[in-house]
gemmi code that builds the backbone of each chain (N, CA, C; Angstrom):
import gemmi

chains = {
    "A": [
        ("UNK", (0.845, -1.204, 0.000), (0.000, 0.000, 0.000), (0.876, 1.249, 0.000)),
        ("UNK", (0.127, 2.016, 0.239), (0.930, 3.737, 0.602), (2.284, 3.538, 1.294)),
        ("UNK", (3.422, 3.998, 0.870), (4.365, 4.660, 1.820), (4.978, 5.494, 1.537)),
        ("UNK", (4.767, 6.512, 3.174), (5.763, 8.232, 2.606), (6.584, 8.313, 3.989)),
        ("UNK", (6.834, 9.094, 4.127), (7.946, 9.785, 4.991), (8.780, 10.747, 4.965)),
        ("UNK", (9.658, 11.086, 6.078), (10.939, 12.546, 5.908), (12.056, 11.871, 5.776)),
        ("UNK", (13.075, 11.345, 5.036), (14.214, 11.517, 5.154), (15.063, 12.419, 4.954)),
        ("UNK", (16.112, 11.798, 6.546), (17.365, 13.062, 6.228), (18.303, 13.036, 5.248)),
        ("UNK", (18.516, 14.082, 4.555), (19.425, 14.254, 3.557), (18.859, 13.870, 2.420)),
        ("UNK", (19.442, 13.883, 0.978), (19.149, 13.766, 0.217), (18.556, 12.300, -0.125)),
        ("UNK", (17.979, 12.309, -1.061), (16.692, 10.553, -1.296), (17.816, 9.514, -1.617)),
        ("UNK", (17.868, 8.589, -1.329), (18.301, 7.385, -1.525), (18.292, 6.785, -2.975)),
        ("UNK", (19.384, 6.409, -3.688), (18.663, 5.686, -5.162), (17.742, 4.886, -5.084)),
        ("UNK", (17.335, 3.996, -4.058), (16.375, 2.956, -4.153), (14.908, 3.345, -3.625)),
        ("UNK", (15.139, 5.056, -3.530), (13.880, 5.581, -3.477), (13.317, 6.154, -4.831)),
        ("UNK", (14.226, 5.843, -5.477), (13.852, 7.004, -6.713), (13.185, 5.967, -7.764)),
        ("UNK", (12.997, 4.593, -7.734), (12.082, 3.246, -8.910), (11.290, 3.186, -8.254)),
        ("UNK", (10.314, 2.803, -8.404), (9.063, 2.820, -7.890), (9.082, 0.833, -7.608)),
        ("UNK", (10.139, -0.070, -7.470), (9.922, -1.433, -6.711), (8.856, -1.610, -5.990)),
        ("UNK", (8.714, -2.524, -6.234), (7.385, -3.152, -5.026), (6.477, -2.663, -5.280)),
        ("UNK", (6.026, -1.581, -5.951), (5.156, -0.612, -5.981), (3.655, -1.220, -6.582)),
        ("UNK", (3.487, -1.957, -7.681), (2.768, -2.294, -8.364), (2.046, -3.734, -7.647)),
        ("UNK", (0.531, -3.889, -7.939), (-0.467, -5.173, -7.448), (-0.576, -5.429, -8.906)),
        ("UNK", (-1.103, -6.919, -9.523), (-1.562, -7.338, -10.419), (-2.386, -6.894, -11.481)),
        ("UNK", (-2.815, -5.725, -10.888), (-4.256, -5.170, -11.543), (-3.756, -3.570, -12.133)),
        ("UNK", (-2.612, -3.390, -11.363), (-1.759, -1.716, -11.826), (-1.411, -1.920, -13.046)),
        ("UNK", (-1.696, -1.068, -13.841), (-0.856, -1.168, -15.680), (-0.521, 0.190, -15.840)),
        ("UNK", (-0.116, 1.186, -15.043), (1.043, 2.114, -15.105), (1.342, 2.988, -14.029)),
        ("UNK", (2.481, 3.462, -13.886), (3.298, 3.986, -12.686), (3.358, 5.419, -13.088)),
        ("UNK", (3.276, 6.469, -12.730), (3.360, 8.120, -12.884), (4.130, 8.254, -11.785)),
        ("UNK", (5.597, 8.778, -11.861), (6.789, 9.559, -11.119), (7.031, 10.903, -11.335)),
        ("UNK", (7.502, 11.317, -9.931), (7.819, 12.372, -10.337), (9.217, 12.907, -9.321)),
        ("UNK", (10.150, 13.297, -9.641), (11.314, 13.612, -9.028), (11.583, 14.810, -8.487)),
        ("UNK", (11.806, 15.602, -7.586), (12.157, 16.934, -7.247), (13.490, 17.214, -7.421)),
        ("UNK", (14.495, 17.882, -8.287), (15.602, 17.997, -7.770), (16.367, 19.394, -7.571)),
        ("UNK", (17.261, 19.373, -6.542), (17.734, 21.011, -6.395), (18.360, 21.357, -7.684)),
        ("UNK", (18.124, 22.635, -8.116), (18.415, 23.289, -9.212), (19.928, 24.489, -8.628)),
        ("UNK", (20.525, 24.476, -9.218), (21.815, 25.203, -9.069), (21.646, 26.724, -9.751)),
        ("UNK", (20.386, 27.282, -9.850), (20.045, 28.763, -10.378), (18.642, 28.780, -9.543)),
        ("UNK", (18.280, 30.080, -9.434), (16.811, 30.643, -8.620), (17.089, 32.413, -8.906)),
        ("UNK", (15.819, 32.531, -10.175), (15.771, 34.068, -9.779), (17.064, 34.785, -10.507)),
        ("UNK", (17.644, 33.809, -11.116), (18.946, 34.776, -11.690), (20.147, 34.513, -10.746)),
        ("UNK", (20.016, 34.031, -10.130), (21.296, 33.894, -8.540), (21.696, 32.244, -8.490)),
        ("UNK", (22.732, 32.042, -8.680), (23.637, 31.054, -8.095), (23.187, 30.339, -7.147)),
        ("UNK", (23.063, 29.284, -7.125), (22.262, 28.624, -5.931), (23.628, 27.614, -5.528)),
        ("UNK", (24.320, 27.566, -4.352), (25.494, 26.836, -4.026), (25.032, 25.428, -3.165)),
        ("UNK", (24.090, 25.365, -2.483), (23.164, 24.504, -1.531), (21.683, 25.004, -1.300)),
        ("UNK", (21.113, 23.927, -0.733), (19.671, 23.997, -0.068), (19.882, 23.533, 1.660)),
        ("UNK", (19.216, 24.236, 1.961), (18.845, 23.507, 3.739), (17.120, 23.079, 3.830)),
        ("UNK", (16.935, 22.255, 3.731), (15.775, 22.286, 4.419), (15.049, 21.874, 5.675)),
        ("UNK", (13.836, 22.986, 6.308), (13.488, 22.689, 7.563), (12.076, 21.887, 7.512)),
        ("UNK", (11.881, 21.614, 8.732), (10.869, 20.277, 8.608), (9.194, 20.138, 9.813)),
        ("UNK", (8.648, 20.328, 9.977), (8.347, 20.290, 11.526), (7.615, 18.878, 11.359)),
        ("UNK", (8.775, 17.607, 11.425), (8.670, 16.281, 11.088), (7.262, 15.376, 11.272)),
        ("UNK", (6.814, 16.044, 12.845), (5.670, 14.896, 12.885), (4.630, 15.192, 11.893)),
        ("UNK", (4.267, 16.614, 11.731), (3.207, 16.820, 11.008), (3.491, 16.451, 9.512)),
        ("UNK", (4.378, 16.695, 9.043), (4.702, 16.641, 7.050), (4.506, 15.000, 7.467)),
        ("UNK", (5.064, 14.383, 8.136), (5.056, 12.678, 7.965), (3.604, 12.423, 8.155)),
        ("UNK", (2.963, 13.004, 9.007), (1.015, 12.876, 8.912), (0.080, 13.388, 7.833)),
        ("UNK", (1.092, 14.544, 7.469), (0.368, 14.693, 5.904), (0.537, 14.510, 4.504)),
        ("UNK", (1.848, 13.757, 4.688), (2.176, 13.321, 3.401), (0.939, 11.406, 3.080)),
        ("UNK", (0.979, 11.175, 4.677), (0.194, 9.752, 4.763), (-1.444, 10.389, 4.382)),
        ("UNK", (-1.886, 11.366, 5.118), (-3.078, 11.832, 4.639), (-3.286, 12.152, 3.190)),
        ("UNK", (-2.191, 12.634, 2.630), (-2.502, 12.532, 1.013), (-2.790, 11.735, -0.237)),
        ("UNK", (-1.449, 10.430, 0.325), (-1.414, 9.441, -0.312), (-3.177, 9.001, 0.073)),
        ("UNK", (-3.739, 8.936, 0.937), (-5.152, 8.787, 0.781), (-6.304, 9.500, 0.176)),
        ("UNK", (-5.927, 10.679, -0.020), (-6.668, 11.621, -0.438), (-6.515, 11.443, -2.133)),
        ("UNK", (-5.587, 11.112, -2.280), (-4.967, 10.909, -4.091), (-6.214, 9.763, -4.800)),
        ("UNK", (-6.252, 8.830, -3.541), (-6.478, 7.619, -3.606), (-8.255, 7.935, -3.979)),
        ("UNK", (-8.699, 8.604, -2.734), (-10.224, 8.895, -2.788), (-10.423, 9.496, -4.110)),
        ("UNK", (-9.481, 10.484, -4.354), (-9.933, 11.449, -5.542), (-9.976, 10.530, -6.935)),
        ("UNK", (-9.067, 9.558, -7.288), (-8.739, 9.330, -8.672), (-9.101, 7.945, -8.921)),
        ("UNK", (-8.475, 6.933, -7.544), (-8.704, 5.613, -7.547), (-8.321, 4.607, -6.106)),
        ("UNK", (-9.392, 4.302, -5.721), (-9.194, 3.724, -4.623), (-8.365, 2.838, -4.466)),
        ("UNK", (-7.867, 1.559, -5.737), (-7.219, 0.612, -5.803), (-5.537, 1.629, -6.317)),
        ("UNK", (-5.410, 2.532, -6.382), (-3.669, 3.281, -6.673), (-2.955, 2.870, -5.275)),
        ("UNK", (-2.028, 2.292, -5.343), (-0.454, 2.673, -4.603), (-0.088, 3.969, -4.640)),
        ("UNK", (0.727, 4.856, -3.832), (1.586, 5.530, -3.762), (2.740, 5.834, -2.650)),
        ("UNK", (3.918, 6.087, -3.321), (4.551, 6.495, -2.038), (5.746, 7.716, -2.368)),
        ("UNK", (5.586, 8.182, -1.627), (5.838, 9.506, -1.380), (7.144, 10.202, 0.015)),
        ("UNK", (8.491, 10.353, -0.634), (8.584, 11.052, 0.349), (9.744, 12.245, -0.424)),
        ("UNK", (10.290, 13.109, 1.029), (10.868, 14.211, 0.937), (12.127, 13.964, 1.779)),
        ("UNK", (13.325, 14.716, 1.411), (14.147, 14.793, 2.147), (14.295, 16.161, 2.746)),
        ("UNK", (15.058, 16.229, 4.050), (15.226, 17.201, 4.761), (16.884, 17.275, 5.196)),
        ("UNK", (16.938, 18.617, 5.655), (18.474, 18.886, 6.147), (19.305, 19.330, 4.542)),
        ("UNK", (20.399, 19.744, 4.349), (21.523, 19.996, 3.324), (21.019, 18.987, 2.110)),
        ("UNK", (21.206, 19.890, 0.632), (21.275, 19.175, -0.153), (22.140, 20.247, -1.381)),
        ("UNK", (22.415, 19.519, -2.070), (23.443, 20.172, -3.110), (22.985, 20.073, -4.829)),
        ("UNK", (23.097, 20.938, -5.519), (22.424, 20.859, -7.000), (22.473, 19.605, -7.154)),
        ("UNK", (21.154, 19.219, -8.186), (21.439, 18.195, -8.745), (20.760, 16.532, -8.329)),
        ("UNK", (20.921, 17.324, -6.829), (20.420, 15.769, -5.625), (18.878, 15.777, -5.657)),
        ("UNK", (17.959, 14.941, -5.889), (16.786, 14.862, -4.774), (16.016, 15.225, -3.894)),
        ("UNK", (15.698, 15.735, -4.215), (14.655, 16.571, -2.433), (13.046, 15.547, -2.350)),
        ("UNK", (12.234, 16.000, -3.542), (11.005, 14.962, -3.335), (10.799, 13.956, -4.257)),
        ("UNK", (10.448, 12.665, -3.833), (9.995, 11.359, -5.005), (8.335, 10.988, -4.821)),
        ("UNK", (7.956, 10.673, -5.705), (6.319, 10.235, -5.543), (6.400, 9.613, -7.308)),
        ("UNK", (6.202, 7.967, -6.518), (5.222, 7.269, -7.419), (4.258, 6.713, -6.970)),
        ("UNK", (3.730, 6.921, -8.181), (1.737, 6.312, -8.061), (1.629, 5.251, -8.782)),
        ("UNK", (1.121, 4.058, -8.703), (0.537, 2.841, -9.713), (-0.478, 3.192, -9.510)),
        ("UNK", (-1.786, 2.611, -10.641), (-2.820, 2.659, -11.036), (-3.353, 1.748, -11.935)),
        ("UNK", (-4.318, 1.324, -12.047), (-4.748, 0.542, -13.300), (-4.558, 1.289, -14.098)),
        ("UNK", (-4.744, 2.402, -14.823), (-4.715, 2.943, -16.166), (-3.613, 4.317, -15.765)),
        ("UNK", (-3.280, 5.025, -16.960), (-2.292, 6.384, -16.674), (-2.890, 7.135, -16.262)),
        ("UNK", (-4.057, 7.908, -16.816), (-4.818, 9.388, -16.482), (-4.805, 9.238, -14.898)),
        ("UNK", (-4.930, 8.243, -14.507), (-5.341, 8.428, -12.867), (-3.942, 8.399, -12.534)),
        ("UNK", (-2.891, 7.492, -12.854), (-1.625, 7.752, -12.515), (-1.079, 9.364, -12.724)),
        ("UNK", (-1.069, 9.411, -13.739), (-0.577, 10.997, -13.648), (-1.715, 11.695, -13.046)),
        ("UNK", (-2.777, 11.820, -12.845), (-3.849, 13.111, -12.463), (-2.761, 12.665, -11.198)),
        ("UNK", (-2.832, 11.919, -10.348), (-2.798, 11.757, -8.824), (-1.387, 12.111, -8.631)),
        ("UNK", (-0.376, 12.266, -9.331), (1.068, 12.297, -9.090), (1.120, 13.878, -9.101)),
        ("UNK", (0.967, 13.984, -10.316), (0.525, 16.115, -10.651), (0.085, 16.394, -9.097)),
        ("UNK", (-1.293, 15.711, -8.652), (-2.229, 16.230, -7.639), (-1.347, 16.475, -6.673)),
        ("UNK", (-0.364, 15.115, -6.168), (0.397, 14.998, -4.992), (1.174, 15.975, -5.096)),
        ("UNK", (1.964, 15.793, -5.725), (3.199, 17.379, -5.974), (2.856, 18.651, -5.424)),
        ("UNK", (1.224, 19.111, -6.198), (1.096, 20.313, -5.936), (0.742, 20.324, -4.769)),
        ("UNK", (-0.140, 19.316, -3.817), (-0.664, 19.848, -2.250), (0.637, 19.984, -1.659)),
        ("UNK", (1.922, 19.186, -1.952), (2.923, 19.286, -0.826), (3.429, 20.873, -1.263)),
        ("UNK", (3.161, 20.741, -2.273), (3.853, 22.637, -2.335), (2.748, 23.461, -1.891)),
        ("UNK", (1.701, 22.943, -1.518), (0.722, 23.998, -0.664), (0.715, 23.867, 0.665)),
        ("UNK", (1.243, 22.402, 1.043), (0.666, 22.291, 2.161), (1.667, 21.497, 3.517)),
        ("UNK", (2.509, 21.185, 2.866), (3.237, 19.931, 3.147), (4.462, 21.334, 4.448)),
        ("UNK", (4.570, 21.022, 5.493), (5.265, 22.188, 6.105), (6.875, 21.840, 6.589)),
        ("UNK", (7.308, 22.161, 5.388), (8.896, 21.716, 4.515), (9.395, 23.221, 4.656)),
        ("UNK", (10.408, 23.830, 4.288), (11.053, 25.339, 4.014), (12.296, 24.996, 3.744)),
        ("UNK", (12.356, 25.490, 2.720), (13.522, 25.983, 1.447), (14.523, 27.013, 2.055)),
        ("UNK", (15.528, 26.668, 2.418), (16.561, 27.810, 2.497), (17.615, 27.613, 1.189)),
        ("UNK", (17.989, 28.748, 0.637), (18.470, 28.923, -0.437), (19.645, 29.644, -0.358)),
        ("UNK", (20.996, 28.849, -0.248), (22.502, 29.562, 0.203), (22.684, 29.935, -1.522)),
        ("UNK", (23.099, 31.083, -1.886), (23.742, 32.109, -3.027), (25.619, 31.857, -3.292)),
        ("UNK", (25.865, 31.943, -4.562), (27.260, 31.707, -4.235), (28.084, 32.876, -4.125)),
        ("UNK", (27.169, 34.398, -3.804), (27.798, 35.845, -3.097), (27.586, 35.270, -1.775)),
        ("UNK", (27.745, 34.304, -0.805), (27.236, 33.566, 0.095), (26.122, 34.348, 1.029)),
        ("UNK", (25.214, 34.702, 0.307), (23.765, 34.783, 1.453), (22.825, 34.243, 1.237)),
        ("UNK", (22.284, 34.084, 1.759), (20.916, 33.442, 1.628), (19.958, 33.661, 2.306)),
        ("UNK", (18.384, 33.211, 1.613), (16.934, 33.322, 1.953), (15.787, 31.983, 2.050)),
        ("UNK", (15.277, 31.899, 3.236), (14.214, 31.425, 3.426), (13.320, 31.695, 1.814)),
        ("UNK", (12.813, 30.499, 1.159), (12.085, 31.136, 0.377), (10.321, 30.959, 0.743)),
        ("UNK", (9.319, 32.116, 0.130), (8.099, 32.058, 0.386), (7.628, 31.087, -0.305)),
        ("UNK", (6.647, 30.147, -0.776), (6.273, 29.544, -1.370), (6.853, 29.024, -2.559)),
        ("UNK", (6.595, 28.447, -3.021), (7.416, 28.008, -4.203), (6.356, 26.783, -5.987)),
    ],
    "B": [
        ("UNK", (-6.656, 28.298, 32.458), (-6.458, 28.654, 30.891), (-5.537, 27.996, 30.729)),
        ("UNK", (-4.819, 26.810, 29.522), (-4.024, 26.347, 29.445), (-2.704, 26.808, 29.039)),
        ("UNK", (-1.525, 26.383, 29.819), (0.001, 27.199, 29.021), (-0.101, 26.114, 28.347)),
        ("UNK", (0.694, 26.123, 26.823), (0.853, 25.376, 25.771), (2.464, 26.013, 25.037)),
        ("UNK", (2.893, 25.248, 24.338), (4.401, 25.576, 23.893), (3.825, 25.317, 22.223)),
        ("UNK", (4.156, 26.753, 21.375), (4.270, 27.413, 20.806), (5.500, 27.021, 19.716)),
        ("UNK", (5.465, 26.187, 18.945), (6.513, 25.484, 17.944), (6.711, 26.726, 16.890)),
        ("UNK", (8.435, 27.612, 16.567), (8.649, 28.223, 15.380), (9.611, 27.678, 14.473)),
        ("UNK", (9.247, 27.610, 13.249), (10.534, 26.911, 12.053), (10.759, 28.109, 11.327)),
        ("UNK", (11.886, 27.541, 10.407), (12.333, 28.269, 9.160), (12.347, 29.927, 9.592)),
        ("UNK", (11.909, 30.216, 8.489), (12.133, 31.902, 8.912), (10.968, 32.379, 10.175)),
        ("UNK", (10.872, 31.543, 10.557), (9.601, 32.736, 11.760), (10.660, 32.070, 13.404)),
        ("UNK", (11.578, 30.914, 12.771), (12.336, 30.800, 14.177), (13.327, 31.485, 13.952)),
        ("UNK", (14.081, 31.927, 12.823), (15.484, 32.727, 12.560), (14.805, 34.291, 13.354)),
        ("UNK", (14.049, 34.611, 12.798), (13.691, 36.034, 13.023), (13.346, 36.653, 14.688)),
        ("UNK", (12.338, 35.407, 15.183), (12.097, 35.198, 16.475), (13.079, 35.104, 17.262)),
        ("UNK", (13.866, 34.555, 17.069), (15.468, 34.228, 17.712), (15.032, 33.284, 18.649)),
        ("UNK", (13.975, 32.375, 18.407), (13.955, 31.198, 19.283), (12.842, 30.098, 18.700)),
        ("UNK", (13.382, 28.726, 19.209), (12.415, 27.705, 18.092), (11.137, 27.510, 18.986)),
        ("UNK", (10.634, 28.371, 20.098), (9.449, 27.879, 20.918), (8.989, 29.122, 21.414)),
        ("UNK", (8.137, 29.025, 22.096), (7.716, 29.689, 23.636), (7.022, 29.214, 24.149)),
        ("UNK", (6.337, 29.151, 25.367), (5.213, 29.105, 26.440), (4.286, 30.129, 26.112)),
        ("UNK", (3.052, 30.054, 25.814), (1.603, 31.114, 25.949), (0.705, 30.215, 26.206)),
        ("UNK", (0.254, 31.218, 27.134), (-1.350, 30.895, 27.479), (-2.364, 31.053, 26.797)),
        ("UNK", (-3.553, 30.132, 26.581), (-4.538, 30.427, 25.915), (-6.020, 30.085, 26.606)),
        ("UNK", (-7.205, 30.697, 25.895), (-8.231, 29.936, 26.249), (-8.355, 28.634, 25.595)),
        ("UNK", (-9.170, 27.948, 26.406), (-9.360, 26.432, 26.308), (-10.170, 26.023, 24.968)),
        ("UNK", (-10.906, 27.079, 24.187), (-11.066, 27.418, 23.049), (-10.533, 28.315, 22.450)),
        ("UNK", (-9.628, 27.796, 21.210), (-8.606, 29.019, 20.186), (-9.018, 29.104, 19.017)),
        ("UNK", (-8.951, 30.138, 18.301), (-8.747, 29.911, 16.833), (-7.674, 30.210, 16.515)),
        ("UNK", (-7.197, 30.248, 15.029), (-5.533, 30.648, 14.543), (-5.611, 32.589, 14.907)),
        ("UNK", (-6.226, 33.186, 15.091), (-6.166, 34.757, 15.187), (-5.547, 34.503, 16.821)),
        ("UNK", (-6.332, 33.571, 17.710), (-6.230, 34.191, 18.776), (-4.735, 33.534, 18.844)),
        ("UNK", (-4.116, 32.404, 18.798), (-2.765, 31.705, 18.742), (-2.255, 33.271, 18.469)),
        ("UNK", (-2.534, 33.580, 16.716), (-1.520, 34.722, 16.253), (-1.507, 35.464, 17.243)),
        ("UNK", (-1.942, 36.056, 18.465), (-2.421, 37.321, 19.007), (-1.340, 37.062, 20.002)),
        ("UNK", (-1.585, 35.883, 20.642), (-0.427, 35.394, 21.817), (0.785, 35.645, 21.391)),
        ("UNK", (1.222, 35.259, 20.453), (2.627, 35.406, 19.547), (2.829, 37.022, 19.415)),
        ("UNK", (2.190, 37.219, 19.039), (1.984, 38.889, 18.513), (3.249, 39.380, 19.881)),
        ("UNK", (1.904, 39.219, 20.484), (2.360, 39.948, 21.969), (3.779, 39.547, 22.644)),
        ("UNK", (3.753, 38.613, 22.514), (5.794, 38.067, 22.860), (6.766, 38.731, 21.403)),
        ("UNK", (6.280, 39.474, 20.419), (6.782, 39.477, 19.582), (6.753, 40.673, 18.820)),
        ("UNK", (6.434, 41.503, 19.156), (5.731, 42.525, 18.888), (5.936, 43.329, 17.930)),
        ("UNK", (7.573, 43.051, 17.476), (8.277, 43.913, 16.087), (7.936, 42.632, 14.968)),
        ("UNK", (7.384, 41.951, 14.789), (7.818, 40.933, 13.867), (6.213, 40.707, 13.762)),
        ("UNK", (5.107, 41.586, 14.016), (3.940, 41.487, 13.904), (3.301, 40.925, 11.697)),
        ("UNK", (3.810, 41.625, 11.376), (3.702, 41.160, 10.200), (4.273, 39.796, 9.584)),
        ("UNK", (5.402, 38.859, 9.904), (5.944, 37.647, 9.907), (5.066, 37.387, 10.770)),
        ("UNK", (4.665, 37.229, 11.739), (3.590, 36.352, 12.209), (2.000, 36.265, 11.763)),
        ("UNK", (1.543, 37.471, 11.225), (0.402, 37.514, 10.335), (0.743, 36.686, 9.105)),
        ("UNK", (1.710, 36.247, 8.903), (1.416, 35.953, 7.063), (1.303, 34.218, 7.386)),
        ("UNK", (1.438, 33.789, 9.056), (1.565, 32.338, 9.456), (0.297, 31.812, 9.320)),
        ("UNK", (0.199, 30.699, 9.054), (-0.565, 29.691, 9.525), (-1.077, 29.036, 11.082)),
        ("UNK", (-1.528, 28.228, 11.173), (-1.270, 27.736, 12.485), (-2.116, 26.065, 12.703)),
        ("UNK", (-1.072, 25.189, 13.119), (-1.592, 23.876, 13.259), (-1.278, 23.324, 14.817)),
        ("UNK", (-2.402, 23.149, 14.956), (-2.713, 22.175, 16.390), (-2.908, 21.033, 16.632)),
        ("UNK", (-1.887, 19.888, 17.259), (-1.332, 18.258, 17.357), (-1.455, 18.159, 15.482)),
        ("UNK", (-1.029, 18.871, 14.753), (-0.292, 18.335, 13.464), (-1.315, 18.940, 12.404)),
        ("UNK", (-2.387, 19.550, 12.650), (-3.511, 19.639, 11.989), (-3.948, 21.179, 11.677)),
        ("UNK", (-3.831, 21.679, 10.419), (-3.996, 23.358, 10.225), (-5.292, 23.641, 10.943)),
        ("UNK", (-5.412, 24.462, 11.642), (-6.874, 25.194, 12.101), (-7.199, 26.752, 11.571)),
        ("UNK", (-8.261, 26.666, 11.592), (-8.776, 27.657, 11.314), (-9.895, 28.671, 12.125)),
        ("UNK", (-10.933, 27.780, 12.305), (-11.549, 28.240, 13.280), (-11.470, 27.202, 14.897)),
        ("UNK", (-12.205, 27.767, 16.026), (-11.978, 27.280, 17.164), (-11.664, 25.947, 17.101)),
        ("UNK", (-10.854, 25.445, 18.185), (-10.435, 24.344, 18.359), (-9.989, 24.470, 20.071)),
        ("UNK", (-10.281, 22.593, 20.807), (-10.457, 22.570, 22.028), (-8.310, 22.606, 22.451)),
        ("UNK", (-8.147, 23.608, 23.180), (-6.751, 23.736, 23.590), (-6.881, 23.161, 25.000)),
        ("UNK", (-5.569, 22.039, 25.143), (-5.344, 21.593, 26.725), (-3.899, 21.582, 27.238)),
        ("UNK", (-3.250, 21.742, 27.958), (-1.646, 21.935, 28.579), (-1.033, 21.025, 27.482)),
        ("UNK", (-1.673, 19.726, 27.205), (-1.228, 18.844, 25.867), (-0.700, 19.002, 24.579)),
        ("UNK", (-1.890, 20.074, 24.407), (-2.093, 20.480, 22.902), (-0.753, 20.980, 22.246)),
        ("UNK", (-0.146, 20.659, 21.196), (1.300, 21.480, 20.398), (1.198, 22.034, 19.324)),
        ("UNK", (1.291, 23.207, 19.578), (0.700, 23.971, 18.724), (2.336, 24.939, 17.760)),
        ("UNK", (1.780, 24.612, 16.395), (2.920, 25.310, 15.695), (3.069, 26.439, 14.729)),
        ("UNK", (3.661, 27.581, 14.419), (3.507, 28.584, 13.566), (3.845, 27.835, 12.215)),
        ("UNK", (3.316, 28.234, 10.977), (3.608, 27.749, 9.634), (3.852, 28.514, 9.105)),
        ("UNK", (5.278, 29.594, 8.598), (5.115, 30.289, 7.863), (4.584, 29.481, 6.460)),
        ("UNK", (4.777, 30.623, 4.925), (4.226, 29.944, 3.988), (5.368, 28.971, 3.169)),
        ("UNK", (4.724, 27.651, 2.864), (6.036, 26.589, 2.989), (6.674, 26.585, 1.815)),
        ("UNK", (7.225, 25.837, 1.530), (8.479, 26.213, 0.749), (9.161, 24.153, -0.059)),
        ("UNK", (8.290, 23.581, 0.057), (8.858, 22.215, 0.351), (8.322, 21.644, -1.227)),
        ("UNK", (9.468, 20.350, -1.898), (9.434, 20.635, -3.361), (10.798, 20.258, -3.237)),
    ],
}
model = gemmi.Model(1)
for chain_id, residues in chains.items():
    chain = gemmi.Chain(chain_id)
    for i, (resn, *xyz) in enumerate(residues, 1):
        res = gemmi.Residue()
        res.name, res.seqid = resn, gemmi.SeqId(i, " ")
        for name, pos in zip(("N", "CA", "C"), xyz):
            atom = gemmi.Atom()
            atom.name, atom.element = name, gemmi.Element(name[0])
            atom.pos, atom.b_iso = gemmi.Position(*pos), 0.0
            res.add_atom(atom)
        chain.add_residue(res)
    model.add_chain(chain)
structure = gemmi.Structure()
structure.add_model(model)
structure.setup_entities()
């Protein structure tokens, strides 16, 4: 079934295939990868920090994967997580795959997931510059 | 009236210069009255605390909700996660 979570530091390779993921009846997988980008805004991006307030993002990343589920297809898998703490261009920050019997529901529900955690999911972006300063960013 | 501890992250704990506090509340809150408590320990940074959110044992609120010495209650600025 569903699994999400916070890990520290950047995602693991064996988070990034969607294994195990699929039941007999799934005939396609919708992924989607987050990764730090080394530009923002015109500015040099040298690292990311990110902050976490762990119990809750780990309760609502599980509340989503259900909510994906209600919205598109009750029988979808997904799992979902984020990393937290230092990360460097290039690396990982969020993974989410979805199985489904058919795609449209795979991708509607993967799109879906992405965007609530960028609404809702209570993660924060710090963004080190390579003039070395940096900003908390607002939304994203 | 219950004291309750007051969870700050990211930029509303940099700015605050601390990741908590202690405030008291009534035993019924909404997110204005949370903001109001904060306000008041905080008083230059009134606008960073208006632009927050606010979730109680893990859960955004909005209107009233039952507060007890238990309850953990946290500021959200606007998130950033992605």
């Amino acid at each position: 079934m569903h699994q999400c979570g916070i890990i520290d530091g950047p995602l693991p390779a064996t988070l990034l295939t969607p294994a195990a993921l699929c039941a007999p009846a799934h005939g396609a997988i919708a992924s989607f990868i987050g990764v730090v980008r080394n530009h923002h805004n015109g500015r040099g991006v040298t690292h990311l920090i990110y902050d976490c307030y762990r119990p809750m993002a780990e309760k609502l990343l599980a509340d989503l994967a259900l909510e994906a589920a209600t919205k598109f297809d009750p029988e979808l898998h997904a799992t979902i997580h984020h990393g937290i703490g230092r990360m460097d261009p290039g690396q990982p920050s969020v993974v989410i795959h979805v199985a489904s019997a058919h795609r449209v529901a795979a991708f509607d529900a993967c799109r879906h997931l992405i965007e609530r955690i960028k609404e809702d999911l209570p993660v924060w972006k710090q963004e080190f510059y390579d003039d070395g300063t940096s900003l908390w960013l607002k939304g994203s | 009236m219950p004291e309750v501890t007051v969870l700050y992250f990211a930029q509303a704990r940099d700015r605050l210069g601390c990741d908590r506090d202690r405030v008291t509340l009534p035993t019924s809150a909404d997110a204005n009255a949370v903001l109001s408590a904060v306000r008041l320990r905080h008083p230059n940074n009134a606008a960073l605390i208006d632009r927050c959110r606010v979730a109680v044992d893990c859960q955004f609120i909005d209107g009233p909700v039952a507060i007890s010495d238990h309850s953990e209650i946290a500021l959200i600025p606007p998130v950033s996660g992605g």
